[in-house]
C-alpha positions as CSV (number, residue, x, y, z in Angstrom):
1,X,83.9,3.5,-3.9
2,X,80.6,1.6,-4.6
3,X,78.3,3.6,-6.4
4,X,74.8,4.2,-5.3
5,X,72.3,2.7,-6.9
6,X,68.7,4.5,-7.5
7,X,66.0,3.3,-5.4
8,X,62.3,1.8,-6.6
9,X,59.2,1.3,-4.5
10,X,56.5,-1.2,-6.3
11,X,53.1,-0.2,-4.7
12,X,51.0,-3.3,-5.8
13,X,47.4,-4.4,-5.1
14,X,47.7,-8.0,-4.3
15,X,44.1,-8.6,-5.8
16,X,44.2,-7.0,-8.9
17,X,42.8,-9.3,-12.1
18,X,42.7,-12.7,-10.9
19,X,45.8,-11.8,-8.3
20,X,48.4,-11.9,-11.4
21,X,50.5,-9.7,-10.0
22,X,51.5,-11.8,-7.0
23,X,52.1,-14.8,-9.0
24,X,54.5,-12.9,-11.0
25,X,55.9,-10.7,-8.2
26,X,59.5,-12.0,-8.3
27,X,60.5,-11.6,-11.4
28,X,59.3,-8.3,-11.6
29,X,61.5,-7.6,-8.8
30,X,64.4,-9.4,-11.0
31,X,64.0,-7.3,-13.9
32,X,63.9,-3.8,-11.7
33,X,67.0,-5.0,-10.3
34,X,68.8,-5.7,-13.4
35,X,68.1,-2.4,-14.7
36,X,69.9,-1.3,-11.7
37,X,67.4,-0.6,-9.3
38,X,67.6,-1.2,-5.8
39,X,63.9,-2.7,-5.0
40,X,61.6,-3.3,-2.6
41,X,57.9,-3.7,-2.7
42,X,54.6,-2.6,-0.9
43,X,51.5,-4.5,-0.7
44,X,48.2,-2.6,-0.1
45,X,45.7,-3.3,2.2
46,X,41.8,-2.7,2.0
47,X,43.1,0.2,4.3
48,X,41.3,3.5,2.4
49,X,44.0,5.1,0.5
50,X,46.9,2.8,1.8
51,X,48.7,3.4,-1.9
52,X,48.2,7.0,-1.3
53,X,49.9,7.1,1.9
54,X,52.8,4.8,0.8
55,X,53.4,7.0,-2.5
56,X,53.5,9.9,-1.0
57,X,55.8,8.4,2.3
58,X,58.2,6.9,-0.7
59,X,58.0,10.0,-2.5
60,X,59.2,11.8,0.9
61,X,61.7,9.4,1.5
62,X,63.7,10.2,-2.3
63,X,62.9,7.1,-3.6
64,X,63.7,7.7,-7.3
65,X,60.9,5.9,-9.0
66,X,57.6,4.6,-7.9
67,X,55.8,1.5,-9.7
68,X,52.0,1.2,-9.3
69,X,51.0,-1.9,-10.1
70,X,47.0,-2.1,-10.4
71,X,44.1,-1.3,-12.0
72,X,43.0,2.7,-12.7
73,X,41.9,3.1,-9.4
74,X,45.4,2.0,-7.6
75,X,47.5,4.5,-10.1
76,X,45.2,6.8,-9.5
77,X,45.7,6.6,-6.1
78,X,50.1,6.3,-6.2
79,X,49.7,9.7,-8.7
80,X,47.5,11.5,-5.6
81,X,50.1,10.2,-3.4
82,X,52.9,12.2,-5.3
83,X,51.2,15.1,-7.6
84,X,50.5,17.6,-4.8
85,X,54.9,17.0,-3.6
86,X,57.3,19.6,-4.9
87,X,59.8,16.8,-5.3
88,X,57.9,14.2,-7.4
89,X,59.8,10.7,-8.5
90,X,59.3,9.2,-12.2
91,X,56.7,7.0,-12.0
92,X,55.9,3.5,-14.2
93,X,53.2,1.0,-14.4
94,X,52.0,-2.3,-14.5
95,X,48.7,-3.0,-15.5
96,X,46.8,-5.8,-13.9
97,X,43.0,-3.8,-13.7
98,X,39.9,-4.7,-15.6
99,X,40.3,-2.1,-18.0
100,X,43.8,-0.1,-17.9
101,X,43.0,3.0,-19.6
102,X,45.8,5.0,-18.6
103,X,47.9,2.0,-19.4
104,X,46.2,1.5,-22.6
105,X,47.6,5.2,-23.7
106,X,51.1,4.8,-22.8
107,X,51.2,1.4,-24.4
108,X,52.4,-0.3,-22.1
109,X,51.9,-4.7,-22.4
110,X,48.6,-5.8,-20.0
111,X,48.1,-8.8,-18.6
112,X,52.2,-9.2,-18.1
113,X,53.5,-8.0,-15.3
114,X,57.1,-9.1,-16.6
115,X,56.9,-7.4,-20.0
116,X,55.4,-4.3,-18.3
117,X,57.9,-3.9,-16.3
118,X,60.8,-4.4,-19.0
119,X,59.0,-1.2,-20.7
120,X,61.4,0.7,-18.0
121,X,64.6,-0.7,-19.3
122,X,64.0,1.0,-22.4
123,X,64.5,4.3,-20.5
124,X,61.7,6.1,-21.9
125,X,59.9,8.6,-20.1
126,X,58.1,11.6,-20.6
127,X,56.3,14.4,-18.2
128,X,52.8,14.2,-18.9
129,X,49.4,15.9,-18.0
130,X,47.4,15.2,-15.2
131,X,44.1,16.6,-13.8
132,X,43.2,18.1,-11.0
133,X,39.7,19.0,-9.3
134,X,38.3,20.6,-6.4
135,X,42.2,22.2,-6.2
136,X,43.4,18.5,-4.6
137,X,42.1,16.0,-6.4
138,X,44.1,14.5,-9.0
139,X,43.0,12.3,-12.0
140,X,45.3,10.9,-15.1
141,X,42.5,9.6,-17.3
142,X,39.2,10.7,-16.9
143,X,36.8,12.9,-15.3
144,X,33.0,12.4,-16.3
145,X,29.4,12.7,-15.2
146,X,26.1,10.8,-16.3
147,X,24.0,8.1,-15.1
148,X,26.4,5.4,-17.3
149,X,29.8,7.0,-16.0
150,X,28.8,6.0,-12.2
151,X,29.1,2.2,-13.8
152,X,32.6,2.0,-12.7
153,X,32.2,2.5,-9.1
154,X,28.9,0.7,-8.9
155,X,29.8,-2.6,-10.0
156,X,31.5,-4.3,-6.6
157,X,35.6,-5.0,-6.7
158,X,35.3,-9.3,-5.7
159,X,32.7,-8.9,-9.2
160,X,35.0,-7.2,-11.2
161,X,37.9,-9.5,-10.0
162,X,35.8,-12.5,-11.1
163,X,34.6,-11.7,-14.3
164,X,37.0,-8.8,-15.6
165,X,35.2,-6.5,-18.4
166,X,32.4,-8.5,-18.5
167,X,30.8,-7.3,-14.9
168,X,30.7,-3.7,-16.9
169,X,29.0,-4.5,-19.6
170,X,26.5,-6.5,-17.9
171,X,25.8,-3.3,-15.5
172,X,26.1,-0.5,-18.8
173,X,23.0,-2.9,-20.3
174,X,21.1,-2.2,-16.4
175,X,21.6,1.4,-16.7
176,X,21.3,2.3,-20.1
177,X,17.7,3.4,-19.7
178,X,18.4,5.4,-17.1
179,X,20.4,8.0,-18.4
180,X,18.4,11.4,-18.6
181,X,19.2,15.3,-19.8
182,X,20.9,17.6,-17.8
183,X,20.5,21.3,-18.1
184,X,24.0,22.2,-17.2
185,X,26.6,25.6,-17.4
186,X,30.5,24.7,-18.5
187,X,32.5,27.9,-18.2
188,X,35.7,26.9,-20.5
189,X,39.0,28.8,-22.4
190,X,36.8,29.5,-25.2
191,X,33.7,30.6,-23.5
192,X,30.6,29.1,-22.3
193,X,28.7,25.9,-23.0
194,X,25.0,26.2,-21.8
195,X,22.4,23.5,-22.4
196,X,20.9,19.7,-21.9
197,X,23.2,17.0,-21.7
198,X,23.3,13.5,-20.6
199,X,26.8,12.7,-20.1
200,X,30.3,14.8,-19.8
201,X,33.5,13.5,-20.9
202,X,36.5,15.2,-19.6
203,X,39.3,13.3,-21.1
204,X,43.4,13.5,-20.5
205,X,44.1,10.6,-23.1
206,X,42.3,8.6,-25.7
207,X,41.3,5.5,-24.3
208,X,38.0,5.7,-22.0
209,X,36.5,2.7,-20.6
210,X,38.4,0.6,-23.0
211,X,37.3,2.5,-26.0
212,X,40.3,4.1,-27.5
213,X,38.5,6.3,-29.8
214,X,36.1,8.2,-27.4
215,X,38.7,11.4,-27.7
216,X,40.7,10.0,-30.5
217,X,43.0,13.4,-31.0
218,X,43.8,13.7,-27.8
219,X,47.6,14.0,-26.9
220,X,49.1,13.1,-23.5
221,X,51.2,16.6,-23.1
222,X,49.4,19.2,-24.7
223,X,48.1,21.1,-21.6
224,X,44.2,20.7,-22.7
225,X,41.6,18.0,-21.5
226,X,38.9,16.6,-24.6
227,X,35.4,18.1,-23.4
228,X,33.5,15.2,-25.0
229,X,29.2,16.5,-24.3
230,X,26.5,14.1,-25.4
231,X,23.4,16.4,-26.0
232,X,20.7,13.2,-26.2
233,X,19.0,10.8,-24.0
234,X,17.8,8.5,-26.3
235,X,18.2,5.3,-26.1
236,X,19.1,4.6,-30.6
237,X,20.8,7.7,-30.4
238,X,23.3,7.0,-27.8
239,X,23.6,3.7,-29.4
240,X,24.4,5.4,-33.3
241,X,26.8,7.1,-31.0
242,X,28.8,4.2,-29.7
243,X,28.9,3.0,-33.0
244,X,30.1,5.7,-34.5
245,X,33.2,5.9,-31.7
246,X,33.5,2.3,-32.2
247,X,34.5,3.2,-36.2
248,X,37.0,5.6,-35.5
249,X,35.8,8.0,-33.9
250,X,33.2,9.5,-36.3
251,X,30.9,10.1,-33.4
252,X,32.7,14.0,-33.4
253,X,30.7,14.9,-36.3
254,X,27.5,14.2,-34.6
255,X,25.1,17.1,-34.3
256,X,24.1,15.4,-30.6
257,X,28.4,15.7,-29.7
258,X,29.8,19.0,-28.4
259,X,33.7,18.2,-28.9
260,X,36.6,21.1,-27.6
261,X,39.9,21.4,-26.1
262,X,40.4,23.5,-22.7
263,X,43.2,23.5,-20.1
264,X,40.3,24.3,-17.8
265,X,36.4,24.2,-16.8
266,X,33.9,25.1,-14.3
267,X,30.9,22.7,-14.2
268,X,27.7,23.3,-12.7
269,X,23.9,22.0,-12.9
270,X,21.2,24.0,-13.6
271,X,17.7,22.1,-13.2
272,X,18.0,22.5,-9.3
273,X,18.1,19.1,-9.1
274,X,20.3,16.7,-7.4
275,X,24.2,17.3,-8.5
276,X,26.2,15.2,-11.0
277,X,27.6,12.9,-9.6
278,X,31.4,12.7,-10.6
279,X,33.5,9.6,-11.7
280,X,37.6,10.0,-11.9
281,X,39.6,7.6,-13.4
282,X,37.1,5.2,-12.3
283,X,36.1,6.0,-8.9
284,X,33.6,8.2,-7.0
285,X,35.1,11.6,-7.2
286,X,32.9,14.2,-5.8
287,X,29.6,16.2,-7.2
288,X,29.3,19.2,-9.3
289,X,29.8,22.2,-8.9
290,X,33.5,21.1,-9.6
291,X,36.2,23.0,-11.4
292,X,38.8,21.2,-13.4
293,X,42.4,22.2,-14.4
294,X,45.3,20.3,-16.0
295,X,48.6,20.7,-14.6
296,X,50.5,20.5,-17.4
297,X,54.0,18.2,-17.8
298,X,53.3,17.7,-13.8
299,X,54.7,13.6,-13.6
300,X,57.5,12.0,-15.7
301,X,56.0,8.7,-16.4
302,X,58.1,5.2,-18.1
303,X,56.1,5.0,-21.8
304,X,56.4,2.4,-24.5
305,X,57.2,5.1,-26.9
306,X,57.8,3.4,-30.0
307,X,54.0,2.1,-29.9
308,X,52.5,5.8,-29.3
309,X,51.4,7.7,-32.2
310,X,53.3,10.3,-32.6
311,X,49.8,12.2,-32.8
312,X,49.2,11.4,-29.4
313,X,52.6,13.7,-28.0
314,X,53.1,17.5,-28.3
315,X,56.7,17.1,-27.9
316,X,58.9,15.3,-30.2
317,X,60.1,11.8,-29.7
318,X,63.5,11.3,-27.7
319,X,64.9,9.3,-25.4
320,X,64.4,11.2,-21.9
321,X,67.3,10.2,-19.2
């Protein structure tokens, strides 16, 4: 009797930095199958949500692991296809985005499709966090508002194709002035949060916008987001700030930081102004008022676990079959 082998489904956008992913597409598909994976892969289209709806059909369909292959905004999109599924499949990424923040956590190898996907033959996984907000929106990385948070989803895709990291940086510079105070009202586990702020950092791991010190004790299973709130506008301020983040994370200690840990939050704006405007994992999200929750342990994900801190898990290392 032959047995059966388990089924993958790579989800992979084609133009992902510098179309890497498609020059390297067949040996990816060589190293799933000598892991013993029967593969086959899906190419999305400029379709709205077509990774979405070919998660959540693979997910339907038992396929027993799902690859996303992508920047944060194409995971982010495979995770929404599955999260909301009683019956969810492991999940593993490639990283070919701009800046691979949820990549960057699980340390998984960017800018090589082939070595990524060789982190599944180590047979590694773990059920991490995710967030969720609005009650159907899900997010693995990030959940922010603030004039320089809306730089991710402002900056066009054929840009950041063409010049990577550099198209972000060029458009922080442009809006760097224009960040402002917020009066604003964060309901949280521990109580309430009331006051001006300029930007909200709602964080499920430690790496941010390529900064892997913005939430620097954050762990990837503990149930609670980082609430990182940055209580100034000014321009030297916000710079000291960065700095500070820059050299490990001593921006916490800042008088203009508000830093806690909650498994949930309400936000809402105050100044009867126009809402915050709300960026997850990268992309246009929403606008306050918003409520946030983690669903805790909620996808088993492939992780490069002997290059994670053991800081950065609750539970303790072991091999997860």
């Amino acid at each position: 009797m032959i047995e059966e082998r388990k089924r993958a489904r790579l989800i992979y956008n084609p133009a992902s930095g510098q179309e890497i992913i498609k020059k390297n597409i067949a040996e990816v598909l060589d190293v799933l199958e000598d892991i013993g994976y029967e593969t086959s892969a899906f190419q999305t289209s400029p379709e709205p949500l077509s990774a979405q709806k070919e998660a959540e059909r693979a997910a339907k369909a038992d396929f027993d692991l799902i690859i996303a292959a992508g920047g944060d905004g194409t995971i982010n999109e495979v995770v929404n296809g599955v999260a909301a599924l009683e019956k969810r499949p492991k999940m593993a990424i490639i990283p070919t985005g701009t800046t691979n923040d949820y990549a960057r956590a699980l340390k998984i190898p960017m800018g090589d499709p082939v070595a990524a996907a060789k982190i599944i033959a180590k047979n590694e996984s773990r059920k991490l966090d995710i967030g969720r907000a609005y009650g159907q929106h899900y997010f693995i990385n990030i959940a922010a508002a603030g004039t320089l948070t809306e730089l991710t989803y402002s900056v066009p895709s054929e840009i950041k194709t063409r010049l990577g990291y550099l198209a972000y940086v060029a458009k922080g510079i442009e809006m760097f002035p224009k960040s402002k105070l917020r009066s604003v009202r964060i309901t949280h586990d521990d109580g309430v949060f009331e006051g001006a702020v300029s930007l909200i950092f709602v964080a499920l791991t430690n790496s941010v916008g390529g900064f892997e010190q913005l939430a620097p004790d954050t762990k990837l299973d503990d149930g609670n987001f980082s609430l990182i709130l940055v209580k100034t506008d000014k321009i030297l301020e916000m710079l000291s700030l960065l700095i500070q983040a820059i050299n490990g994370g001593q921006h916490l200690n800042d008088p203009n930081i508000e830093y806690l840990k909650t498994s949930k939050l309400h936000l809402e704006v105050l100044d009867g102004e126009a809402p915050f405007l709300l960026n997850l994992d990268g992309e246009y999200g929403g606008e306050t008022p918003v409520d946030l929750e983690v669903c805790h342990h909620h996808i088993e994900f492939f992780i490069n676990q002997e290059e994670i801190k053991e800081d950065f898990l609750e539970t303790p290392p072991n091999k997860i079959n």
